[in-house]
SERO-4910 file (N, C-alpha, C, O; in steps of 0.05 Angstrom, whole numbers):
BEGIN
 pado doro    nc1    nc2    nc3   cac1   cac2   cac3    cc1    cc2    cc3    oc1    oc2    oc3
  Unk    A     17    -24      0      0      0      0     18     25      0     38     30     14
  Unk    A      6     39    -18     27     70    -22     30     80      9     15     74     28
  Unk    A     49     94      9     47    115     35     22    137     35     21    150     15
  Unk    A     11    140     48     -9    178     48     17    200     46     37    198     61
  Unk    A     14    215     32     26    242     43     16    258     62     -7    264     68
  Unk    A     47    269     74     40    287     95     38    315     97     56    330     92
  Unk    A      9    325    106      5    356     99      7    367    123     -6    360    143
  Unk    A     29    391    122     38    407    144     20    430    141     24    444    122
  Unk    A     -2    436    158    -20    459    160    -13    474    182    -16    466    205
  Unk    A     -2    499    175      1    524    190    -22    524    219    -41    508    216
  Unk    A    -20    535    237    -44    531    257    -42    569    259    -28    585    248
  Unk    A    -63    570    278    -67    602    286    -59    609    310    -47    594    326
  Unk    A    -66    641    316    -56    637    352    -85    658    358    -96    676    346
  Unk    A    -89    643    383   -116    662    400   -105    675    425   -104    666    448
  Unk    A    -97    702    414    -94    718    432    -98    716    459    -80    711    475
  Unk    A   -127    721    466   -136    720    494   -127    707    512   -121    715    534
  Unk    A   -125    674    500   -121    651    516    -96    632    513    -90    611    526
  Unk    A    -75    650    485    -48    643    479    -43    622    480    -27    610    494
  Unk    A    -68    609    453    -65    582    453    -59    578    414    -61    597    398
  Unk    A    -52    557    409    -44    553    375    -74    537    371    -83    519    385
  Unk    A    -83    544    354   -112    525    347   -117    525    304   -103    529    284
  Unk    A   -144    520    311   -143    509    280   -177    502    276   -187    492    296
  Unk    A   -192    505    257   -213    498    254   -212    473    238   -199    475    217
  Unk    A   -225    443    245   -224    415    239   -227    415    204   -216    401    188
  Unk    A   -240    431    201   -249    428    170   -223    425    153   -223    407    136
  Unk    A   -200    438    155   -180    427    142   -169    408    139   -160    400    118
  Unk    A   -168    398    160   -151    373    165   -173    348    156   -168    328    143
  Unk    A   -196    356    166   -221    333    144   -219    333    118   -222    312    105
  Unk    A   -213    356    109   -210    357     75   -193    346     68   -196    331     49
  Unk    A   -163    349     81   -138    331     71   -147    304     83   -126    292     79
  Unk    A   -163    287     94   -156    267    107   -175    250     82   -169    228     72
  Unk    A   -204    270     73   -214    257     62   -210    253     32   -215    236     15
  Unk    A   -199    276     35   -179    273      6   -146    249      0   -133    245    -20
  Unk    A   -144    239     26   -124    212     21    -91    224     36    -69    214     40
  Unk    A   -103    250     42    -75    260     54    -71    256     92    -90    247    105
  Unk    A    -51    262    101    -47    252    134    -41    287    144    -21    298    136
  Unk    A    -59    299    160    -56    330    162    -46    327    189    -54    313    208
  Unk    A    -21    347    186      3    351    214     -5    375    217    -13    388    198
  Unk    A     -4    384    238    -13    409    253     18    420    259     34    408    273
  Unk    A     23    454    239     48    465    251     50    488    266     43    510    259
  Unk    A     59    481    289     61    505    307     72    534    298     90    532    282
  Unk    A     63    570    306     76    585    293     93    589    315     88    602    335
  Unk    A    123    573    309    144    584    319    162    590    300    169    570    287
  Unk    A    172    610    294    186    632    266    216    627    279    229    644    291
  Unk    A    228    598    273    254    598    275    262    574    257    250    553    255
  Unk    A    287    584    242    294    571    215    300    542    221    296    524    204
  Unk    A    310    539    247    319    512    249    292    493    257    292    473    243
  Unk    A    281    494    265    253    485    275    233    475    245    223    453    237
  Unk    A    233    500    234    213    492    207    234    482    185    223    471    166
  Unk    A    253    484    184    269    467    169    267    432    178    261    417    160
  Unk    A    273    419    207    269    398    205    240    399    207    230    382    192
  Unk    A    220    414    220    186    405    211    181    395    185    166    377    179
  Unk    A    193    406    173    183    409    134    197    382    126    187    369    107
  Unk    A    217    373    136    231    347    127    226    332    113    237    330     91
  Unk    A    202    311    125    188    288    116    160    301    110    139    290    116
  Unk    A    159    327     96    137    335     87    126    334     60    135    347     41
  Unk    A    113    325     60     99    319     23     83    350     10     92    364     -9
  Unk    A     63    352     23     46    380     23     42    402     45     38    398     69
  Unk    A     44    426     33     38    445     58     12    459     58     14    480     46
  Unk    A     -8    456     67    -33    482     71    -27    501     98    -23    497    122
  Unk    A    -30    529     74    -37    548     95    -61    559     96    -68    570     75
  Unk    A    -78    558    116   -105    562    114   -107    596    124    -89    611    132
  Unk    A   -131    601    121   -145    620    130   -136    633    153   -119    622    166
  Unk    A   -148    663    161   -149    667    194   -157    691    198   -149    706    180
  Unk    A   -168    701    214   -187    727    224   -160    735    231   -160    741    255
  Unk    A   -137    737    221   -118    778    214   -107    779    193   -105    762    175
  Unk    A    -99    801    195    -87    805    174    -58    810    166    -45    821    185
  Unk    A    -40    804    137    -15    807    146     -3    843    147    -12    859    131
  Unk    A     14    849    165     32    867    173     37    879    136     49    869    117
  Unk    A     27    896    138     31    908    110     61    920     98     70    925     76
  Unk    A     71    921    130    106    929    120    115    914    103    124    924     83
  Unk    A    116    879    109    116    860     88    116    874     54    134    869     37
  Unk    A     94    889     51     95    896     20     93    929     20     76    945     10
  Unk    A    113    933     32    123    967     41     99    983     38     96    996     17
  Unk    A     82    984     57     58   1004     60     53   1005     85     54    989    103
  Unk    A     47   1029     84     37   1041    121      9   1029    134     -8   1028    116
  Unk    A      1   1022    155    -27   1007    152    -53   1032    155    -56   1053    169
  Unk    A    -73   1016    133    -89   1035    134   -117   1036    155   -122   1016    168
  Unk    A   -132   1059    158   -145   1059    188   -166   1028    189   -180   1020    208
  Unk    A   -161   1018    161   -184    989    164   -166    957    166   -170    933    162
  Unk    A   -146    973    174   -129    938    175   -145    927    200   -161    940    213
  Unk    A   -141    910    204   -142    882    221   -125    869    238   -103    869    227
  Unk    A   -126    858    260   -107    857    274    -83    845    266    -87    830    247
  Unk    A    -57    844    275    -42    828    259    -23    814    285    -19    823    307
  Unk    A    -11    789    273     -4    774    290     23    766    277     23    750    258
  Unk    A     43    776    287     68    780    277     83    735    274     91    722    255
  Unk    A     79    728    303     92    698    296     80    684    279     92    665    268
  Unk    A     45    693    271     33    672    248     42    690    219     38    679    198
  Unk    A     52    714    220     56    734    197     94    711    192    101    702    170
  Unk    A    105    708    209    133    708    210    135    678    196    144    669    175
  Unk    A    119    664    222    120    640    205    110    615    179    121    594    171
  Unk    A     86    631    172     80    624    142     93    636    119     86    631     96
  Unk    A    119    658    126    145    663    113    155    642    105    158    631     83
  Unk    A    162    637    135    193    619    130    177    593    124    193    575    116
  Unk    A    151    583    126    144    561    111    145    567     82    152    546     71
  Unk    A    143    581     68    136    587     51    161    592     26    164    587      2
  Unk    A    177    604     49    215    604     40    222    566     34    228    556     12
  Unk    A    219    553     57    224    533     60    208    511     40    220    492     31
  Unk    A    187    514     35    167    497     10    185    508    -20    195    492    -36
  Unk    A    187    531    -22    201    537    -41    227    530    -49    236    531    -72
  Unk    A    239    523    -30    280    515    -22    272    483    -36    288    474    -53
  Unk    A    250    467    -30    239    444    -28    233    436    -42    241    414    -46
  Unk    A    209    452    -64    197    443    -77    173    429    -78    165    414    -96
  Unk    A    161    436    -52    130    415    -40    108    436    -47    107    461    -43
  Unk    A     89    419    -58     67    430    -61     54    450    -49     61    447    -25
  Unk    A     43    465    -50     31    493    -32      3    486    -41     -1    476    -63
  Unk    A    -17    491    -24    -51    506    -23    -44    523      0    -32    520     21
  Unk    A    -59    551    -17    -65    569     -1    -91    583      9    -95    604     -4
  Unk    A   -111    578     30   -130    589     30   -134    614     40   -122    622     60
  Unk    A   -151    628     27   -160    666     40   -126    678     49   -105    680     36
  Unk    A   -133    682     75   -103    689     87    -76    672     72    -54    683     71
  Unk    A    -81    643     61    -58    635     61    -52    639     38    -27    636     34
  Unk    A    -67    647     15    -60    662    -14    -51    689     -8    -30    700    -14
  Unk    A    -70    698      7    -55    726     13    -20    724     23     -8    741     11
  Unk    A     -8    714     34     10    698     48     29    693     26     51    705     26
  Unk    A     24    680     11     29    664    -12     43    691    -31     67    695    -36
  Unk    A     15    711    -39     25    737    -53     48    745    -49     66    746    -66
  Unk    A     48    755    -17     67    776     -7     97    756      1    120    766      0
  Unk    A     94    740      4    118    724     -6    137    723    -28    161    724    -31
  Unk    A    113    720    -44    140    728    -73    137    751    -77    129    753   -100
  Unk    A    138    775    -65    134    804    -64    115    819    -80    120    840    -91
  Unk    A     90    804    -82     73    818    -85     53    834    -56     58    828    -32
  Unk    A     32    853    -64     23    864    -49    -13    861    -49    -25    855    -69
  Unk    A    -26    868    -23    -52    867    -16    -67    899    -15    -62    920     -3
  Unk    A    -85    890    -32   -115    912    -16   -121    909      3   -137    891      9
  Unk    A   -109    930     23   -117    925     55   -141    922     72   -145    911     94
  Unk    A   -163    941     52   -194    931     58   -206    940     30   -205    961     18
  Unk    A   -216    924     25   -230    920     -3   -255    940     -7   -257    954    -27
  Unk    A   -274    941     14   -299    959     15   -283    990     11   -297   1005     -3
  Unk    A   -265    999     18   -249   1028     16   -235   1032     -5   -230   1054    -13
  Unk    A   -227   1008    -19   -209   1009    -38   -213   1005    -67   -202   1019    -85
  Unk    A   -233    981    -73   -257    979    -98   -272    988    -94   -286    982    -75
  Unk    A   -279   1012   -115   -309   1024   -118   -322   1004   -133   -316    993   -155
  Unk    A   -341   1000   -116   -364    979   -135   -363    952   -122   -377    934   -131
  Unk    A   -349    948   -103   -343    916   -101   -368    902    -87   -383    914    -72
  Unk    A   -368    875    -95   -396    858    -82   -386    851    -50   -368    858    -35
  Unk    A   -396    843    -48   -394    831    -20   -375    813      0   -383    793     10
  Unk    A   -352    822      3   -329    796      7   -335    782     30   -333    758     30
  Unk    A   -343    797     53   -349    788     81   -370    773     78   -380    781     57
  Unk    A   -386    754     88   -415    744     72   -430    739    100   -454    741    105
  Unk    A   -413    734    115   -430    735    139   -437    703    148   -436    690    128
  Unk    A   -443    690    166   -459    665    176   -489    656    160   -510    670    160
  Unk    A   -487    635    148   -469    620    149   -451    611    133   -460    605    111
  Unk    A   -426    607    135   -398    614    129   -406    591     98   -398    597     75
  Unk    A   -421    567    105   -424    556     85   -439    562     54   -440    549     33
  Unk    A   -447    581     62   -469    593     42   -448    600     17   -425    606     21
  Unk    A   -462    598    -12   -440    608    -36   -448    630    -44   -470    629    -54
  Unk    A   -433    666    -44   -449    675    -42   -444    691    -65   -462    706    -74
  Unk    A   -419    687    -78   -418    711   -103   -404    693   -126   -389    675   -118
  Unk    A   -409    696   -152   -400    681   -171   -370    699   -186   -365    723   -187
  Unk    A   -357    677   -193   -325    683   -203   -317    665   -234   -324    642   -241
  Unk    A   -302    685   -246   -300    666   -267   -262    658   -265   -245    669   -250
  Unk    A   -259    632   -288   -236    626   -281   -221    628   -318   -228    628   -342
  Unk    A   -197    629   -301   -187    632   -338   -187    600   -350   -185    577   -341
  Unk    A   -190    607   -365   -181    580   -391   -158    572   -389   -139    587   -393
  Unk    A   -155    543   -380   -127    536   -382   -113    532   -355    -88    530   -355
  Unk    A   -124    533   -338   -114    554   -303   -125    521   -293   -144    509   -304
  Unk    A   -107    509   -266   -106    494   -254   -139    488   -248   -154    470   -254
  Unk    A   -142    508   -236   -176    510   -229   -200    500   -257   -217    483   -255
  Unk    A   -195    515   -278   -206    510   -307   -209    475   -310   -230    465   -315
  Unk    A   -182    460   -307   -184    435   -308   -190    414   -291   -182    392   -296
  Unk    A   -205    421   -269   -231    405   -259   -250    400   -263   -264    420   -266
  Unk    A   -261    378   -265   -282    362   -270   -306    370   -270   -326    364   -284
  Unk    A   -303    384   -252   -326    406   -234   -334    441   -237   -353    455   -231
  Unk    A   -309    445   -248   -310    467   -260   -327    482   -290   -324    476   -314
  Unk    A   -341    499   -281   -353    518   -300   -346    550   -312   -335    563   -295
  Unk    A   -350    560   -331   -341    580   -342   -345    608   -312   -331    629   -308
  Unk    A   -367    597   -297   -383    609   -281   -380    594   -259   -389    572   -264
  Unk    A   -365    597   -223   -373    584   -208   -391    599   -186   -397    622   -189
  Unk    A   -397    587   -169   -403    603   -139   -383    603   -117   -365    587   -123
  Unk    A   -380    611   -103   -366    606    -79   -370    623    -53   -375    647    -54
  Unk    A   -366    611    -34   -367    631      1   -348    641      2   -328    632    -10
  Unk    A   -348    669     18   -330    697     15   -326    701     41   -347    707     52
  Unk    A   -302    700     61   -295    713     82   -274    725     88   -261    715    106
  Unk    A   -265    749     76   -251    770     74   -254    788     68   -273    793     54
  Unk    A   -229    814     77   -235    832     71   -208    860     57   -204    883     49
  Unk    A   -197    833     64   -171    836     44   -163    816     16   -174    794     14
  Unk    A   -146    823     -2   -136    814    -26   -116    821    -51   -107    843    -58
  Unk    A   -113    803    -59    -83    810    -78    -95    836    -97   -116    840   -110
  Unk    A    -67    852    -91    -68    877   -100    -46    869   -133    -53    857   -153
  Unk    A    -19    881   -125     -7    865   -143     11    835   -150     30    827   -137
  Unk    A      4    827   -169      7    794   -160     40    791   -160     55    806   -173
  Unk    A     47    769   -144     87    769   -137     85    755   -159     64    750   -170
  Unk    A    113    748   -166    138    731   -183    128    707   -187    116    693   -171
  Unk    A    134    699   -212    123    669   -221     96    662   -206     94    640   -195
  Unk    A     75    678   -205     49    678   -201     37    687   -223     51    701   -238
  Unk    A      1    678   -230    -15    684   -248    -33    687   -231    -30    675   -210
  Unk    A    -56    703   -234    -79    707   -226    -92    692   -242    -90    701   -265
  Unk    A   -110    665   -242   -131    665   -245   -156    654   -243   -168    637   -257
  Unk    A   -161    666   -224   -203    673   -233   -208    702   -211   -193    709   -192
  Unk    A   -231    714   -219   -237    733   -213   -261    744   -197   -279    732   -210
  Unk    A   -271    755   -184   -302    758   -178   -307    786   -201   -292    799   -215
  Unk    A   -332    786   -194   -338    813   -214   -342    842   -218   -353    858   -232
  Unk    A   -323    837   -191   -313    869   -190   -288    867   -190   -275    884   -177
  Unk    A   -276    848   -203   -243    841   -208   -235    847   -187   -222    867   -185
  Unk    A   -239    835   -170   -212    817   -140   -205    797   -151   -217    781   -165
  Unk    A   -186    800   -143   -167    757   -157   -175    744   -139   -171    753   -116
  Unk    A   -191    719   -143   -198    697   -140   -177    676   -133   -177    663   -112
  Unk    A   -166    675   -144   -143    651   -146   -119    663   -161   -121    684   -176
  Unk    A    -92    647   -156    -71    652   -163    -61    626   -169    -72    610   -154
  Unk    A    -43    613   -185    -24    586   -184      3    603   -198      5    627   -206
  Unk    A     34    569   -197     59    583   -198     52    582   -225     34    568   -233
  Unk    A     65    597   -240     82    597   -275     97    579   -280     93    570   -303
  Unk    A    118    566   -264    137    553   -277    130    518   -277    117    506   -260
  Unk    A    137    512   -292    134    483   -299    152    465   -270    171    469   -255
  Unk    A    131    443   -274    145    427   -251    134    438   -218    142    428   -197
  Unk    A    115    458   -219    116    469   -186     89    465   -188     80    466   -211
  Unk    A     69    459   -164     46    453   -158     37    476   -141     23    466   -124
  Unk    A     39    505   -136     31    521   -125     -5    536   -128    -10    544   -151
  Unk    A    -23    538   -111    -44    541   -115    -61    560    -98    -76    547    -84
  Unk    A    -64    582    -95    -75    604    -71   -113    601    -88   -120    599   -112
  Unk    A   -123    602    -68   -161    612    -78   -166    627    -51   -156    624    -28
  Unk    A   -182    643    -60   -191    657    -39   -213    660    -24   -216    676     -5
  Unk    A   -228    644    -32   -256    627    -18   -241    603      5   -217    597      8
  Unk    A   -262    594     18   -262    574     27   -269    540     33   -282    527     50
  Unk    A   -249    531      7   -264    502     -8   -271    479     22   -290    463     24
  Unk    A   -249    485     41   -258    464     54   -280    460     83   -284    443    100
  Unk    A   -295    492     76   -319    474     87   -341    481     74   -357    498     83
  Unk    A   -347    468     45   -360    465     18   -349    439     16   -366    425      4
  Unk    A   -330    428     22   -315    400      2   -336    379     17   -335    358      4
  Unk    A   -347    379     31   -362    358     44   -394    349     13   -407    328     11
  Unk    A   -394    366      1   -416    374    -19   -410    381    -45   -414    370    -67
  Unk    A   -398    402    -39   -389    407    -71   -364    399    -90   -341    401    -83
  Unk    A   -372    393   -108   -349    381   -127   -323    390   -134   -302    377   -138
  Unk    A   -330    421   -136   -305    438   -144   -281    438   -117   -257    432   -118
  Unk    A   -294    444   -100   -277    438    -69   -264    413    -63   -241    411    -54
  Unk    A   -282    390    -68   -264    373    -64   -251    355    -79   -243    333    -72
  Unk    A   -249    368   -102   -224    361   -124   -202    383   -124   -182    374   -135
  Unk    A   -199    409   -115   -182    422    -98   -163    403    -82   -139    404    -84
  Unk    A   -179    384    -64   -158    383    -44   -150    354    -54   -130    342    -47
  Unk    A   -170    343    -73   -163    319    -89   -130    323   -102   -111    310    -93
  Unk    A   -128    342   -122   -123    348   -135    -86    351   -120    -66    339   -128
  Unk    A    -89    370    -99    -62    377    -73    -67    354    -66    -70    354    -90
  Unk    A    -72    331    -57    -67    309    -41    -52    294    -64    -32    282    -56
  Unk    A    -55    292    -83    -52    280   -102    -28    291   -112    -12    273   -116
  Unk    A    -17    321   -119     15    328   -131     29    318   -104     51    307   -102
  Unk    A     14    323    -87     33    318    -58     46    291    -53     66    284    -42
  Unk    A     28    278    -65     36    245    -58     54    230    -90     66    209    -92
  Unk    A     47    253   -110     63    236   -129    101    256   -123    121    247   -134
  Unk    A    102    278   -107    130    286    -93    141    272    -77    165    274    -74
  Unk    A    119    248    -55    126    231    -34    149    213    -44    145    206    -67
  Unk    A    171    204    -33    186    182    -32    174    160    -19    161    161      2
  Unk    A    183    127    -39    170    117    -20    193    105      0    217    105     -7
  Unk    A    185     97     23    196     88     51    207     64     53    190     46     56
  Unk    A    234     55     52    248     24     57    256     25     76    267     40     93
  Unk    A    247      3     72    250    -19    103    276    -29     97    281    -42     76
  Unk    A    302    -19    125    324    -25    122    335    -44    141    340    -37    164
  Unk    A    339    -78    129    348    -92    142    371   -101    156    383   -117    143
  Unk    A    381    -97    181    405   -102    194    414   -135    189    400   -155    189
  Unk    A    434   -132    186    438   -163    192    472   -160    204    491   -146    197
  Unk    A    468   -184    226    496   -190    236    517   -195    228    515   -214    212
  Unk    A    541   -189    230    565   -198    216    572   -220    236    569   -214    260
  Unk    A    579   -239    230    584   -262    246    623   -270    241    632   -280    220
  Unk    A    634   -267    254    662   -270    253    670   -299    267    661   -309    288
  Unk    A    690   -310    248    706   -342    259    711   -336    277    723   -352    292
***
């Protein structure tokens, strides 16, 4: 039996109670998608996420109620930023340095596309309602599952070649930030229809990189497009896996 690959998912931090946590829905999505989801602590030190990342097949960075430190993409913050949390800002960096040094698959959701952007030095719309005139609705409100604004995707675009995919999709919206201009060996595409980027994947051949800015995995329980997303990352992740030998000792026996 093949090995599962192993997906290292970023975790959050809750202030109040200065604890690292995580909402289950991710780790259900990779599990039911065939992957084994490792929970990574944000501690922002090179030696630490270097051996974490080791025996790592895939990385998700998910979502999270802040926002990143806008110095990141040299801008002053504006009066609608969001709180920001410098060790989860620091350490989906150096994951992110480190997937790249590597070569392991990336999904990035909401925050973790955003993440994703400002990594390869691109930059964010710090609040979207102030910043697009005209824009629909990013925040959507409870319940989180609801699909609430439609996006189109380009032709040809990782997203385009699912099964499940239409010229036209729906999807749930919980943000209120987004890629402003897109980083290095990134593409934008799909869009909502007040042109926010939707999604982003890498340019270069050979790399499995993937940011959306909805939230497929708590839709993937139902909908098709979501959970061929994480089909789809479980799947580059495990064809990067090595497989595992079993290394037999044997005694030297001397006259």
């Amino acid at each position: 039996m093949a090995r599962r690959p192993k997906i290292a998912i970023t975790m959050r931090l809750e202030l109040p109670t200065d604890r690292f946590y995580l909402g289950r829905d991710y780790s259900e999505a990779i599990e039911n998608a065939g992957g084994i989801p490792l929970h990574l602590s944000l501690i922002p030190k090179a030696e630490y996420i270097a051996e974490a990342l080791a025996d790592i097949d895939g990385i998700l960075l998910p979502g999270s109620n802040t926002d990143i430190d806008p110095a990141y993409y040299q801008e002053e913050p504006r009066p609608q930023l969001g709180t920001v949390i410098p060790v989860k800002d620091d350490t989906d960096m150096m994951v992110l340095s480190e997937a790249e040094r590597r070569n392991i698959p990336v999904l990035g959701i909401c925050f973790g596309m955003q993440a994703l952007n400002v990594s390869r030095g691109g930059s964010l719309i710090q609040d979207i309602e102030s910043q697009v005139p005209g824009c629909v609705k990013h925040e959507q409100g409870a319940p989180a599952t609801r699909v609430s604004h439609g996006l189109r995707l380009e032709a040809g675009s990782i997203l385009s070649s699912l099964k499940s995919a239409k010229e036209q999709v729906r999807v749930n919206s919980s943000h209120h930030q987004a890629v402003k201009d897109v980083g290095r060996d990134l593409r934008a595409t799909a869009w909502a229809s007040d042109g926010v980027i939707e999604a982003v994947e890498d340019t270069r051949e050979g790399r499995f990189v993937l940011g959306v800015q909805w939230h497929p995995e708590l839709t993937a329980s139902w909908d098709g497009l979501s959970r061929e997303i994480f089909a789809l990352f479980v799947e580059e992740s495990s064809n990067r896996s090595r497989p595992r030998v079993n290394v037999v000792h044997e005694e030297t026996v001397t006259a």
